[in-house]
Each structure stands twice: as structure tokens, then as C-alpha cells.
Predicted model as a PDB file, atoms N, CA, C, CB and O in Angstrom, pLDDT in the B-factor column:
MODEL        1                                                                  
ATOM      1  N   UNK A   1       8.792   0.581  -8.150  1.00 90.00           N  
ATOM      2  CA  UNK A   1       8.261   1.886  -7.824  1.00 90.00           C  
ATOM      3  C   UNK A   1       6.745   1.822  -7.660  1.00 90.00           C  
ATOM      4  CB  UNK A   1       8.642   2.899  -8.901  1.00 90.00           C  
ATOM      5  O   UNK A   1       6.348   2.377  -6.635  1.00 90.00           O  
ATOM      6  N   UNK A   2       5.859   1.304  -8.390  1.00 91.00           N  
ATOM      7  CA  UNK A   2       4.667   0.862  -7.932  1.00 91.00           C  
ATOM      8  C   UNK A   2       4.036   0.691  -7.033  1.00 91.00           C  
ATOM      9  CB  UNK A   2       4.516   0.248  -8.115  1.00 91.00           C  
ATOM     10  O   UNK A   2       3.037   1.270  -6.607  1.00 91.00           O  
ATOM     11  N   UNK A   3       4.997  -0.710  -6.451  1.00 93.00           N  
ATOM     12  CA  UNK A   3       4.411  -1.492  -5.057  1.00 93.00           C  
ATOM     13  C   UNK A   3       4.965  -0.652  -4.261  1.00 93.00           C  
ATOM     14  CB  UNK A   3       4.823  -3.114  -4.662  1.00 93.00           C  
ATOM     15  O   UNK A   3       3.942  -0.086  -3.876  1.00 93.00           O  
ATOM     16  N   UNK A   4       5.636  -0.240  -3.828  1.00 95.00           N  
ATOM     17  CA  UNK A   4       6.476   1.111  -2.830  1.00 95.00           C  
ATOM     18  C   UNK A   4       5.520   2.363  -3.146  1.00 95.00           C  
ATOM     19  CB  UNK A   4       8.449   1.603  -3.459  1.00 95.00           C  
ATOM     20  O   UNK A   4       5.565   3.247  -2.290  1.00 95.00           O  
ATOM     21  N   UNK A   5       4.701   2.573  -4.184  1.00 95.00           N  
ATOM     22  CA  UNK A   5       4.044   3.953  -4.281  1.00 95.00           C  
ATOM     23  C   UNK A   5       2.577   3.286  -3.304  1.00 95.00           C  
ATOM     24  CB  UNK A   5       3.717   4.641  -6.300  1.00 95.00           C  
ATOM     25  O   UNK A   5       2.123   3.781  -2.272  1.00 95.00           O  
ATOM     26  N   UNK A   6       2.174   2.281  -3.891  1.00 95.00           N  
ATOM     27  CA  UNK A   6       0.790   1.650  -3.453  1.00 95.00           C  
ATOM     28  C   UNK A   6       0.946   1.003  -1.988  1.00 95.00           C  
ATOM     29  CB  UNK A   6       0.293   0.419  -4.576  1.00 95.00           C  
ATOM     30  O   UNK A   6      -0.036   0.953  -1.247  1.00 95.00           O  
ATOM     31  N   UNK A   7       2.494   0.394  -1.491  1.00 95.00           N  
ATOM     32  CA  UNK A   7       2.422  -0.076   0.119  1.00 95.00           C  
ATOM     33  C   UNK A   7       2.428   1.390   0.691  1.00 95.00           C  
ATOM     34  CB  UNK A   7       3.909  -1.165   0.782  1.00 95.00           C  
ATOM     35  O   UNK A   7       2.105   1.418   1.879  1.00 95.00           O  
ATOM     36  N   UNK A   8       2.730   2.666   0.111  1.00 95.00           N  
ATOM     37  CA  UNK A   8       2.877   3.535   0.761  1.00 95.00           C  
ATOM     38  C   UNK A   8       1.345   4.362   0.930  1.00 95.00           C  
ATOM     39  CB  UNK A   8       4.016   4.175   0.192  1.00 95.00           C  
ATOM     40  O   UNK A   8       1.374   5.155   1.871  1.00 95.00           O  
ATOM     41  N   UNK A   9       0.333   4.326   0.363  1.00 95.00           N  
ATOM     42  CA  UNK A   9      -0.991   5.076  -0.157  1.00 95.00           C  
ATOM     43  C   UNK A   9      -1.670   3.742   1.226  1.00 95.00           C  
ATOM     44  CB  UNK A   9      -1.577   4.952  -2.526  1.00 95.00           C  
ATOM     45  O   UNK A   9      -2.149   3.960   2.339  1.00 95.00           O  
ATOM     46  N   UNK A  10      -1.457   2.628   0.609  1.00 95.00           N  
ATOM     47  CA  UNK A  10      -1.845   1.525   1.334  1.00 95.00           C  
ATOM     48  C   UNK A  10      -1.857   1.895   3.102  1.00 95.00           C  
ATOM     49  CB  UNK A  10      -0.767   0.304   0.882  1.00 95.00           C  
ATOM     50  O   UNK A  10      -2.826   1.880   3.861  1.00 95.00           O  
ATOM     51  N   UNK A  11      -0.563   2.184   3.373  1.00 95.00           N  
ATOM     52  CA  UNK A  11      -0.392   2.362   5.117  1.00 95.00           C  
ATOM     53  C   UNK A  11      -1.037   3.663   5.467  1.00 95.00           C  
ATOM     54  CB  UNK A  11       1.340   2.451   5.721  1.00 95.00           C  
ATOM     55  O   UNK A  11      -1.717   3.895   6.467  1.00 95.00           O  
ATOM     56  N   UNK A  12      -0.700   4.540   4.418  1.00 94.00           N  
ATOM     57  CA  UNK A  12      -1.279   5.824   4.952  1.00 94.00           C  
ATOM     58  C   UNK A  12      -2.676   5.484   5.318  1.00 94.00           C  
ATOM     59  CB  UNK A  12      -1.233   7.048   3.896  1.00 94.00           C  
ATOM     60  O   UNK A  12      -3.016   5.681   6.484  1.00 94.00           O  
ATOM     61  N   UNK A  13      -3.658   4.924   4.340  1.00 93.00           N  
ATOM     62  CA  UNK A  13      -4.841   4.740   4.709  1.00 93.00           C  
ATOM     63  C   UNK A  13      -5.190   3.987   6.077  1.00 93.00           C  
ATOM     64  CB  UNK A  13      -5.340   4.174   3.697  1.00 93.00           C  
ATOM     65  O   UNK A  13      -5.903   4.256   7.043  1.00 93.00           O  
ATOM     66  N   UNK A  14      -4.628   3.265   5.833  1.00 93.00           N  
ATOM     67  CA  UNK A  14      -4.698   2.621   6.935  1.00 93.00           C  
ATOM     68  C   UNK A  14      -4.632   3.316   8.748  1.00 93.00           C  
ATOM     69  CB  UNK A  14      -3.647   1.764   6.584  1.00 93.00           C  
ATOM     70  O   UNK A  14      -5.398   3.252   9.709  1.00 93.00           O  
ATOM     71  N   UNK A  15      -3.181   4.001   8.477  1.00 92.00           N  
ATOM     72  CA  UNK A  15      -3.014   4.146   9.836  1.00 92.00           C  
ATOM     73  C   UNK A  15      -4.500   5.966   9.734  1.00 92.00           C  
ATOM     74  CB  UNK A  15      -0.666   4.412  10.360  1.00 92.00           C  
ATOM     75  O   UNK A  15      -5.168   6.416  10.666  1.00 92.00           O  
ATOM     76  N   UNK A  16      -4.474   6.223   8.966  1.00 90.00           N  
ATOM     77  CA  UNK A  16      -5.541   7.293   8.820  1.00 90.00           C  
ATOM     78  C   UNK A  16      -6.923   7.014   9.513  1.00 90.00           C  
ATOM     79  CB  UNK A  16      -5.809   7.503   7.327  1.00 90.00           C  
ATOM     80  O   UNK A  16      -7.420   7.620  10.461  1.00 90.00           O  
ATOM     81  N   UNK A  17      -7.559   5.647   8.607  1.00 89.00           N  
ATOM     82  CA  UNK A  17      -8.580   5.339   9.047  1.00 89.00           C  
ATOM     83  C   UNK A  17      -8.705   4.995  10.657  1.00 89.00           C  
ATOM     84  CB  UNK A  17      -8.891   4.426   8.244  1.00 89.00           C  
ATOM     85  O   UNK A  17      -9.771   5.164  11.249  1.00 89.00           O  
ATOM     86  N   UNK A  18      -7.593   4.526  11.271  1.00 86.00           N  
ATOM     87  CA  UNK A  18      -7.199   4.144  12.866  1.00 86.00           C  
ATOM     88  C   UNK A  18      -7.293   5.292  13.833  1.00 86.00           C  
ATOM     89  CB  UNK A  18      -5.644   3.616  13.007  1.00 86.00           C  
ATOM     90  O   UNK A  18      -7.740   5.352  14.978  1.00 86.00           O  
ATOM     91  N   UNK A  19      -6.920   5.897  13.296  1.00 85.00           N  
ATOM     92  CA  UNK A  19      -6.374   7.280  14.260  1.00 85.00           C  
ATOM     93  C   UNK A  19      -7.892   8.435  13.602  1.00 85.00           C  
ATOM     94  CB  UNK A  19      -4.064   8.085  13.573  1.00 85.00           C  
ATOM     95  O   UNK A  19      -7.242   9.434  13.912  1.00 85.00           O  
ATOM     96  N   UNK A  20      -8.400   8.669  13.379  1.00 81.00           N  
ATOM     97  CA  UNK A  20      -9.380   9.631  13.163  1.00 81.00           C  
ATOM     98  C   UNK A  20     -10.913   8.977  13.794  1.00 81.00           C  
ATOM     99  CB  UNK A  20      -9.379   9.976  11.466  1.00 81.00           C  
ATOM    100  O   UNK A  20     -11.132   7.773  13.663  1.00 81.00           O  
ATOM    101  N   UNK A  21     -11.663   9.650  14.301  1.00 78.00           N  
ATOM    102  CA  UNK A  21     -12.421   8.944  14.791  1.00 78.00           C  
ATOM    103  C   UNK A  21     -14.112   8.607  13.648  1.00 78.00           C  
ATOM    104  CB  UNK A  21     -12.503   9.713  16.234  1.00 78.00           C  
ATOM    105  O   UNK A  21     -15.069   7.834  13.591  1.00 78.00           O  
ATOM    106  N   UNK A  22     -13.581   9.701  13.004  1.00 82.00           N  
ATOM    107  CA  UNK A  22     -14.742   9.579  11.580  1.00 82.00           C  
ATOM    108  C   UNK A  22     -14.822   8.835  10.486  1.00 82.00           C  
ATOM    109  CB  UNK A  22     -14.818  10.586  10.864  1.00 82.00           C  
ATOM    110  O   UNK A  22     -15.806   8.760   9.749  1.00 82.00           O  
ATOM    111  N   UNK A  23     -13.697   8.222  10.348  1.00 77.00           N  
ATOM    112  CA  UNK A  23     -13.357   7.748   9.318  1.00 77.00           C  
ATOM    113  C   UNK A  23     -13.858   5.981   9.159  1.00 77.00           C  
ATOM    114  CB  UNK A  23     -11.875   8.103   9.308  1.00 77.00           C  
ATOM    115  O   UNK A  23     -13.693   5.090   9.992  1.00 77.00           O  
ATOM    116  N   UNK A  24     -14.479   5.894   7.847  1.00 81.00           N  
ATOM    117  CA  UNK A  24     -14.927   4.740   8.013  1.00 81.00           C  
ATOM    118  C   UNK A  24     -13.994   3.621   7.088  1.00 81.00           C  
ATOM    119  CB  UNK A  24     -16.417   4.840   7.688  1.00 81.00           C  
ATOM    120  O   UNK A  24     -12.878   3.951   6.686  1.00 81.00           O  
ATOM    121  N   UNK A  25     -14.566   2.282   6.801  1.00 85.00           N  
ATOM    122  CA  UNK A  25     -14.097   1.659   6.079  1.00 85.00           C  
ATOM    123  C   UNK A  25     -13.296   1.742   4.757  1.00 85.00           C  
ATOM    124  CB  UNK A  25     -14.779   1.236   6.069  1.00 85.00           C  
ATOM    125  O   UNK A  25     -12.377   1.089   4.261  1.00 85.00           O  
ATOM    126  N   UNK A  26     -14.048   2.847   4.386  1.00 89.00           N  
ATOM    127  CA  UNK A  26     -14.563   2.864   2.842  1.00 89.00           C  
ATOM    128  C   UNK A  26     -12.732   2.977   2.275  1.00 89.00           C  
ATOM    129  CB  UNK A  26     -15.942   4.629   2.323  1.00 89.00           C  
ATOM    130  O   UNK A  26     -12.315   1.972   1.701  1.00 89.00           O  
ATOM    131  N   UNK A  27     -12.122   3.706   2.385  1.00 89.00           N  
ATOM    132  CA  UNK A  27     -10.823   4.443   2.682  1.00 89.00           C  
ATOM    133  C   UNK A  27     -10.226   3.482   2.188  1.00 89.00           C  
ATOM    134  CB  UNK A  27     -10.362   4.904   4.101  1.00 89.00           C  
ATOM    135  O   UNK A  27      -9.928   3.355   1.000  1.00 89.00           O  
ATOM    136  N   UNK A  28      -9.925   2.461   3.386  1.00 91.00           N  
ATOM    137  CA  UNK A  28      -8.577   1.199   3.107  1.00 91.00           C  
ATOM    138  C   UNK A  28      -9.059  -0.069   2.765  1.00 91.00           C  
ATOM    139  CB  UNK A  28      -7.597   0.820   4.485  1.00 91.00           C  
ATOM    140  O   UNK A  28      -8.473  -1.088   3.132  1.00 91.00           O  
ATOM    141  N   UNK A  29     -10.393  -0.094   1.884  1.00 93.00           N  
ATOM    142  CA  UNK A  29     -10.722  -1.008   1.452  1.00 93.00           C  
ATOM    143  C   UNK A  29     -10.367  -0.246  -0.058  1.00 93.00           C  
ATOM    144  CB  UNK A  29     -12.095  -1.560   1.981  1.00 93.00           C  
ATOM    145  O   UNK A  29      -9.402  -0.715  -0.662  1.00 93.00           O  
ATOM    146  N   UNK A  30     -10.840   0.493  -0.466  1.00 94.00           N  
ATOM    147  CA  UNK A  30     -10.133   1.115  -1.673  1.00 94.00           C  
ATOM    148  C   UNK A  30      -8.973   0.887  -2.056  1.00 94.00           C  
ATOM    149  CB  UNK A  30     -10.058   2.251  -1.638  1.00 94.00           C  
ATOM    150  O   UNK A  30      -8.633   0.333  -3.102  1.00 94.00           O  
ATOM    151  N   UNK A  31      -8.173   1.398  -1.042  1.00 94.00           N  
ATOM    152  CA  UNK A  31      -6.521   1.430  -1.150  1.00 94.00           C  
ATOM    153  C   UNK A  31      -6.278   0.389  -1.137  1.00 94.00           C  
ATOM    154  CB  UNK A  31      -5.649   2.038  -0.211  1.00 94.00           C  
ATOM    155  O   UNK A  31      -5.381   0.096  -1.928  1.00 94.00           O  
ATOM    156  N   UNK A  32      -6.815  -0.688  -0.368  1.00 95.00           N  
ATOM    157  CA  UNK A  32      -5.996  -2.354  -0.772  1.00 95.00           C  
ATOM    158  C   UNK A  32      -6.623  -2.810  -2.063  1.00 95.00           C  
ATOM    159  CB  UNK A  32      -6.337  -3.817   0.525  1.00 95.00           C  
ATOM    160  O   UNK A  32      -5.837  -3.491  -2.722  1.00 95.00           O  
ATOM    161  N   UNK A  33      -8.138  -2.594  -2.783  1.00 97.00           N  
ATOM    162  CA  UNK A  33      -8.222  -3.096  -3.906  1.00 97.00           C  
ATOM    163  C   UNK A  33      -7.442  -2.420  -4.931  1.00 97.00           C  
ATOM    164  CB  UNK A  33      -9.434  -3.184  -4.184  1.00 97.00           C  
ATOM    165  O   UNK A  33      -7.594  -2.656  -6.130  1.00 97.00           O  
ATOM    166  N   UNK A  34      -6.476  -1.452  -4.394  1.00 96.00           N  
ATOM    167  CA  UNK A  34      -6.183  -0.473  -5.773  1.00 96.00           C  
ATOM    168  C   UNK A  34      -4.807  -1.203  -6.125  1.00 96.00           C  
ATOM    169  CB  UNK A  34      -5.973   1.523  -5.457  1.00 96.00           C  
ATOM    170  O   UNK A  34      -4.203  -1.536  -7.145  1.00 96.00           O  
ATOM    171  N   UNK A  35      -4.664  -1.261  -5.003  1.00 96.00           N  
ATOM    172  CA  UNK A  35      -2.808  -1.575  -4.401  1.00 96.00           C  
ATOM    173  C   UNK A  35      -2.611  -3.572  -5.139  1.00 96.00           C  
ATOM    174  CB  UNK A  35      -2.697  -1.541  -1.536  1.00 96.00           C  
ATOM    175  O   UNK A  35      -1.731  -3.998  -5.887  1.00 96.00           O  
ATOM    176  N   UNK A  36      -3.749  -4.296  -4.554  1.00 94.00           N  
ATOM    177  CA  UNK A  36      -3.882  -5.637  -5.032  1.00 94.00           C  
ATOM    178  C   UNK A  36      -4.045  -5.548  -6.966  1.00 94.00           C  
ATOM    179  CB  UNK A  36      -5.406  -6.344  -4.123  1.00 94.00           C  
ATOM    180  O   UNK A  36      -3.708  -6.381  -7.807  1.00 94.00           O  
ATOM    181  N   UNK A  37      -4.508  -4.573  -7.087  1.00 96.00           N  
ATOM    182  CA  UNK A  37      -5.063  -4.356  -8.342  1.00 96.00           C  
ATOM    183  C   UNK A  37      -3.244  -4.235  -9.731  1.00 96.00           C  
ATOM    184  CB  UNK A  37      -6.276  -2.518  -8.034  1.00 96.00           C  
ATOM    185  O   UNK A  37      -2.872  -5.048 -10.578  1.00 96.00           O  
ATOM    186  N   UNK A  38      -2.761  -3.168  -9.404  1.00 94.00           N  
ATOM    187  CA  UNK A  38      -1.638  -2.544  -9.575  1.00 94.00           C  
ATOM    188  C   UNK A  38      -0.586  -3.527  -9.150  1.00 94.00           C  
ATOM    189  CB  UNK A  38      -1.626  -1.274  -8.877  1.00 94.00           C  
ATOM    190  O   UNK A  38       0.533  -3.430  -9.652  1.00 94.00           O  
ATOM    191  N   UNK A  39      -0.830  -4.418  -8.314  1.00 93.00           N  
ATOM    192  CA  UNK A  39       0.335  -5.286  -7.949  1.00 93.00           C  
ATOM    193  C   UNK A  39       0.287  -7.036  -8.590  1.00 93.00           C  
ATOM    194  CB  UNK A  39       0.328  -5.256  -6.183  1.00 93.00           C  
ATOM    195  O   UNK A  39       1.183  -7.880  -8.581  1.00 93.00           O  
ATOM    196  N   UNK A  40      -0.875  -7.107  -9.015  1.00 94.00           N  
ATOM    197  CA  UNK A  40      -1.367  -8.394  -9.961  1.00 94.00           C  
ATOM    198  C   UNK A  40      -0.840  -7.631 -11.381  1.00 94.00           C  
ATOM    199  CB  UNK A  40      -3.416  -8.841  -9.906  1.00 94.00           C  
ATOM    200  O   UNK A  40       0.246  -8.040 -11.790  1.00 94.00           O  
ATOM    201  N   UNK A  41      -1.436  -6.666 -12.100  1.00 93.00           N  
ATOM    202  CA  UNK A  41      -1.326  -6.478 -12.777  1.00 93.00           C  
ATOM    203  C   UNK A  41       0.560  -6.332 -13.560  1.00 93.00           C  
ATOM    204  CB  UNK A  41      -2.256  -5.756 -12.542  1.00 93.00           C  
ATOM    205  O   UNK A  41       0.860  -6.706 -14.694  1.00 93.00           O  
ATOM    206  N   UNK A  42       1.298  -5.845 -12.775  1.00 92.00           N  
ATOM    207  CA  UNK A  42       2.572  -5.951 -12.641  1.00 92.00           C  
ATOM    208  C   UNK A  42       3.232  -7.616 -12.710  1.00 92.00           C  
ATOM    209  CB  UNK A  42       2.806  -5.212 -11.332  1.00 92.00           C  
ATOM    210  O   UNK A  42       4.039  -8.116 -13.493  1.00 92.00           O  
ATOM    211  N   UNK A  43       2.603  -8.106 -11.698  1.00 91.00           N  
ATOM    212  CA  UNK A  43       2.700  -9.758 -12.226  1.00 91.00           C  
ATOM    213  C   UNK A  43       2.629 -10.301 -13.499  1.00 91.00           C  
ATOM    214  CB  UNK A  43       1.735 -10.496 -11.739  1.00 91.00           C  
ATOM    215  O   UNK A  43       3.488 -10.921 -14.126  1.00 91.00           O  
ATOM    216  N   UNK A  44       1.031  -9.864 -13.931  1.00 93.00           N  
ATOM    217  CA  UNK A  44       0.757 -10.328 -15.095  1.00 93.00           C  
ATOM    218  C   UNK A  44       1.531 -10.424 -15.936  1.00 93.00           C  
ATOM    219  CB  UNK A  44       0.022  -9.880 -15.525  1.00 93.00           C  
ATOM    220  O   UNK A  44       1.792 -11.513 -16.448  1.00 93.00           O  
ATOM    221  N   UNK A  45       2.172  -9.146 -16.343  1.00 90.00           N  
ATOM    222  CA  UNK A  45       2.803  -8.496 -17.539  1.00 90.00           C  
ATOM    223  C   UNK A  45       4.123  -9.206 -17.845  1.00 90.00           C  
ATOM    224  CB  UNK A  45       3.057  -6.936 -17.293  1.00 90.00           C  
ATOM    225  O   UNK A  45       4.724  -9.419 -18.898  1.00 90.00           O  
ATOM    226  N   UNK A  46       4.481  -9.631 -15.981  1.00 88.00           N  
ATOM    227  CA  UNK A  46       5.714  -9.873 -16.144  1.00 88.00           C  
ATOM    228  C   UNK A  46       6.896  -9.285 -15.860  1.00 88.00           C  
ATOM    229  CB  UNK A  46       5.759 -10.012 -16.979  1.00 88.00           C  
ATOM    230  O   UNK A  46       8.003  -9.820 -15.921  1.00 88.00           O  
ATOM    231  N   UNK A  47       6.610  -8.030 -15.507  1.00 84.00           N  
ATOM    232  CA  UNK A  47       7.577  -6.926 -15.074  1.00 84.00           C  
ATOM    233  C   UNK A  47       8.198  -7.241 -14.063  1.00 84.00           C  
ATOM    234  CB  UNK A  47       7.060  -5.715 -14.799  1.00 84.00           C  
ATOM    235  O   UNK A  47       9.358  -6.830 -14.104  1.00 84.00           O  
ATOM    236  N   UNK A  48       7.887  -7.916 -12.960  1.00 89.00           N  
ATOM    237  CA  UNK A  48       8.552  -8.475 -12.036  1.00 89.00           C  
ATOM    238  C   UNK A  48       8.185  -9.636 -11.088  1.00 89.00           C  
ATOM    239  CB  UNK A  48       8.811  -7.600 -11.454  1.00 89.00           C  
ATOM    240  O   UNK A  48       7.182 -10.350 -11.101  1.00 89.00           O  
ATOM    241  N   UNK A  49       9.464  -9.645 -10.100  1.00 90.00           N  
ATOM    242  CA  UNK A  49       9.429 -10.982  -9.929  1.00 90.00           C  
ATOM    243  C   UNK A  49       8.124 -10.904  -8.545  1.00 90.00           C  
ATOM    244  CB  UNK A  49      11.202 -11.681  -9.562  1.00 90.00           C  
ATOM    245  O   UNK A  49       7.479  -9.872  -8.360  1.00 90.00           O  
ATOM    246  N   UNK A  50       7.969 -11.894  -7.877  1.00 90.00           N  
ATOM    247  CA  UNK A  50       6.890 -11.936  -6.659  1.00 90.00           C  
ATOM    248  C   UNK A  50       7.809 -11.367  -5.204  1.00 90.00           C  
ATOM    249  CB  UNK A  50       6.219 -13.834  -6.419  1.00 90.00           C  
ATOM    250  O   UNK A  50       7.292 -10.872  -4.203  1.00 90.00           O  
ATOM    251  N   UNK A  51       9.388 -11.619  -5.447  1.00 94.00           N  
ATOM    252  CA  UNK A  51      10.053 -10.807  -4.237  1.00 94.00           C  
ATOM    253  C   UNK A  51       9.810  -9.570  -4.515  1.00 94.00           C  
ATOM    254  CB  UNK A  51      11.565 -10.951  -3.994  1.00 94.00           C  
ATOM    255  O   UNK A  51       9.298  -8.959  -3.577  1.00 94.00           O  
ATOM    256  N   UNK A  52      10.047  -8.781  -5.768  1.00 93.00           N  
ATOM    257  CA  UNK A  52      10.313  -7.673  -6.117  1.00 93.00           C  
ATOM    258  C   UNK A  52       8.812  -7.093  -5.466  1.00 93.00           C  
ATOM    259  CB  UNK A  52      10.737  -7.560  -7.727  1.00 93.00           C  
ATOM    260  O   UNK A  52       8.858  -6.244  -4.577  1.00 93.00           O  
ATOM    261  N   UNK A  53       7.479  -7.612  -5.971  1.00 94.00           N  
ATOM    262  CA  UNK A  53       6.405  -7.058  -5.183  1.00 94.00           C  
ATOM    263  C   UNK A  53       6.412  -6.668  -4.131  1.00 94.00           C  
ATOM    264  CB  UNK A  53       5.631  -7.616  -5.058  1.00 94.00           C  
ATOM    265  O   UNK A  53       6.320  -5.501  -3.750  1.00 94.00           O  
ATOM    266  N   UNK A  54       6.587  -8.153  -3.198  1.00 95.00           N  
ATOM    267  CA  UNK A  54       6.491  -8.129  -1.861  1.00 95.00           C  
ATOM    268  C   UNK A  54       7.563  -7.340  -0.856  1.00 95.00           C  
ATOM    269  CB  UNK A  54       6.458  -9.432  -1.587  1.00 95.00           C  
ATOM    270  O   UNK A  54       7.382  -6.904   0.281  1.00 95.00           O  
ATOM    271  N   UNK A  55       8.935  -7.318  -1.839  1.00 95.00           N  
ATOM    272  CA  UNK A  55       9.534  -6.252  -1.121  1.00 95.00           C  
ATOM    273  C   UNK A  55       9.469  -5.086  -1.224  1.00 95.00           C  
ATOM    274  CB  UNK A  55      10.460  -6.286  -1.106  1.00 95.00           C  
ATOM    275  O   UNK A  55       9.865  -4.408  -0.276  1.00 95.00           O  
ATOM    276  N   UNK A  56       8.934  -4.430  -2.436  1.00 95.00           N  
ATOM    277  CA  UNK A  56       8.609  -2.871  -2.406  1.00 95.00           C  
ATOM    278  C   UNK A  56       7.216  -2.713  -1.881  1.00 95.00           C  
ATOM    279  CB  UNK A  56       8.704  -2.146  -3.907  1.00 95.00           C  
ATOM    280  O   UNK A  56       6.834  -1.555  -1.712  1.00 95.00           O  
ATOM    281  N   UNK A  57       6.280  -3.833  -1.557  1.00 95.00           N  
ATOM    282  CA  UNK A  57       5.403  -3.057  -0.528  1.00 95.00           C  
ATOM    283  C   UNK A  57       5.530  -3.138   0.821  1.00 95.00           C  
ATOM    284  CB  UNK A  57       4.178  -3.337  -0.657  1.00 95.00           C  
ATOM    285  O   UNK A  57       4.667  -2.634   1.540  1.00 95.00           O  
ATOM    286  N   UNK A  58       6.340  -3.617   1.208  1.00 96.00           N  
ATOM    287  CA  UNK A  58       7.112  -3.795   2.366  1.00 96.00           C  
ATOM    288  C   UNK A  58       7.780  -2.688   2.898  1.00 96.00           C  
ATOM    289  CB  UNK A  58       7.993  -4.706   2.168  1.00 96.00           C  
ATOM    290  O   UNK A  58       7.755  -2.357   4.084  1.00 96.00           O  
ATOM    291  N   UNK A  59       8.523  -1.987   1.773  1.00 97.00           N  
ATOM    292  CA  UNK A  59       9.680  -0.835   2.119  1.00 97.00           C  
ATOM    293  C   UNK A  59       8.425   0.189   2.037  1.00 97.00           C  
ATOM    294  CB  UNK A  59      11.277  -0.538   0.826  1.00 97.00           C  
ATOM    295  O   UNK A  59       8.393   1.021   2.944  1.00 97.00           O  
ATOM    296  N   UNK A  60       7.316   0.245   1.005  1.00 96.00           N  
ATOM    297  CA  UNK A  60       6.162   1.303   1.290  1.00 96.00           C  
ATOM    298  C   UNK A  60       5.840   1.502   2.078  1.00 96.00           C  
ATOM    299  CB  UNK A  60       5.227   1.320   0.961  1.00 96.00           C  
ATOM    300  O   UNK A  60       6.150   2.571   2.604  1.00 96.00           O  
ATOM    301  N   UNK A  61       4.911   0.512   2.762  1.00 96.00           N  
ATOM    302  CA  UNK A  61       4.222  -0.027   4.453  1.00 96.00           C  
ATOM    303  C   UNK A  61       5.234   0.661   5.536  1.00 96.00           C  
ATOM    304  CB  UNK A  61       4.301  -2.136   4.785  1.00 96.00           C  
ATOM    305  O   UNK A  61       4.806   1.114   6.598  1.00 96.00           O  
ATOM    306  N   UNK A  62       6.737   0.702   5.140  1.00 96.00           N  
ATOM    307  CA  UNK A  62       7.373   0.681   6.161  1.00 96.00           C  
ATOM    308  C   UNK A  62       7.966   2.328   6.411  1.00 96.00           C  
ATOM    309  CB  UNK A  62       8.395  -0.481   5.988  1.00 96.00           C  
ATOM    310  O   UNK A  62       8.096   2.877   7.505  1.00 96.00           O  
ATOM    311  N   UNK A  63       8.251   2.869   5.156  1.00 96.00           N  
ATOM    312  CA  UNK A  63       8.154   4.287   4.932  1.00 96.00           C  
ATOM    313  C   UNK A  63       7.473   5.267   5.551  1.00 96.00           C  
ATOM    314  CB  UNK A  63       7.827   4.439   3.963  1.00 96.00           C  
ATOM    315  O   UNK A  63       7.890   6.204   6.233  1.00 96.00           O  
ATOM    316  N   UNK A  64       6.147   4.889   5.179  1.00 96.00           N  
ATOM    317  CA  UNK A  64       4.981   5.286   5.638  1.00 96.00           C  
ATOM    318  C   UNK A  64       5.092   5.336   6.674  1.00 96.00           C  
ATOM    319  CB  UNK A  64       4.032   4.751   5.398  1.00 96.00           C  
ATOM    320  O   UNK A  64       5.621   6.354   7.121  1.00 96.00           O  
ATOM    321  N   UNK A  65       4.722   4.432   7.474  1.00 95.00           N  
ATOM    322  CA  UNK A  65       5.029   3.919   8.818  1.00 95.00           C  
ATOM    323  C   UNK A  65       6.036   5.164   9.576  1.00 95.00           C  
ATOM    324  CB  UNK A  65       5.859   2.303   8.648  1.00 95.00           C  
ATOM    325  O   UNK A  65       5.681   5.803  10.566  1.00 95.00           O  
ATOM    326  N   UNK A  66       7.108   5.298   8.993  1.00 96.00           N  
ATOM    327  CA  UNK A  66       8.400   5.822   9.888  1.00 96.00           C  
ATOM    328  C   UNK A  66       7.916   7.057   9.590  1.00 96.00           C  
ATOM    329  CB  UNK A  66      10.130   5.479   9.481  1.00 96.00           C  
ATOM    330  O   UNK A  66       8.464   7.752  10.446  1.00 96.00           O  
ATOM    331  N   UNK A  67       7.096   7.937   8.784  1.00 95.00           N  
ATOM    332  CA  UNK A  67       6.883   8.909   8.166  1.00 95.00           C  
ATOM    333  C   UNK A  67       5.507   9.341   9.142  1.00 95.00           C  
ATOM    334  CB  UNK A  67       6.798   8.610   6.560  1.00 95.00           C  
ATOM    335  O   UNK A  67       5.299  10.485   9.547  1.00 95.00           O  
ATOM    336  N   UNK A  68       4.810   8.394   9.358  1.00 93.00           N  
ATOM    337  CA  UNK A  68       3.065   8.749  10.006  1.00 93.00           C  
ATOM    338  C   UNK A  68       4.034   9.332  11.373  1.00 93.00           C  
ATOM    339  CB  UNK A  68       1.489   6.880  10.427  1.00 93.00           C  
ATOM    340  O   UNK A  68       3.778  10.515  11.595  1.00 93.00           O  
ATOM    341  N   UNK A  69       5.188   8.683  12.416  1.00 91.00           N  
ATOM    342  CA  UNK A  69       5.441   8.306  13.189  1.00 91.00           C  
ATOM    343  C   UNK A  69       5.875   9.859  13.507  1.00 91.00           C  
ATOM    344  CB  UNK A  69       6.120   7.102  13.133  1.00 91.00           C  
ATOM    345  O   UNK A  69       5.509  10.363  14.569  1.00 91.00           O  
ATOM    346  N   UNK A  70       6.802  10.740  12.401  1.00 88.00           N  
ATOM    347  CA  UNK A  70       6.914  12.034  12.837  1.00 88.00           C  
ATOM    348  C   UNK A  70       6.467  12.870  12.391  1.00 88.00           C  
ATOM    349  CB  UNK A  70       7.769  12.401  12.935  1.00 88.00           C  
ATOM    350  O   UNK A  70       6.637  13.991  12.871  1.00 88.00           O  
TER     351      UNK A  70                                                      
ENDMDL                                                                          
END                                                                             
């Protein structure tokens, strides 16, 4: 739930910062240190495995994605 909350904050920024013409860096450099941050830390602990990461920020990224789209 994490990496799926943070790939999802993650894309939003992203496709945000793309599409607005004001918008600067600052945005999705945040959101990826927050997202890298929250997703090491989950490592650390042990809570899960490195698929489990990479696939719930995957299904986030991809959410998002289908979600910006309508």
C-alpha cells in the first residue's frame, strides 16, 4: 500500500509538472525523494520483498496514469 500510494503521488507529479506550463522542477523532485525515501525505508525494516516494491509502484505509476488519462 505504500509503494502504490507513493508510485501514485509520484506520476501525478509528474504528469502535472508536464502538462502545466508553470510548473517547475521543484514538484517531482520532491515526490521522487519522498517516494525513494518511503520505499528504502520499507526495505530496511524488512516488510517486504524488492518485487513487492517494484510492483506496487508500478500498479501506482500505472493507476495514475489511467486516471490523469480521464
Amino acid at each position: 500500500m505504500h509503494a502504490i500510494a507513493m508510485g501514485g503521488a509520484l506520476m501525478f507529479f509528474f504528469l502535472f509538472s508536464f502538462s502545466d506550463a508553470y510548473a517547475s522542477g521543484l514538484y517531482p523532485s520532491v515526490a521522487l525523494l519522498a517516494t525513494g525515501l518511503v520505499c528504502t525505508s520499507r526495505l530496511a525494516l524488512g516488510s517486504h520483498s524488492n518485487f513487492e516494491i517494484w510492483s506496487g509502484l508500478f500498479v501506482g505509476l500505472l493507476a495514475q496514469y489511467i486516471a490523469w488519462q480521464f
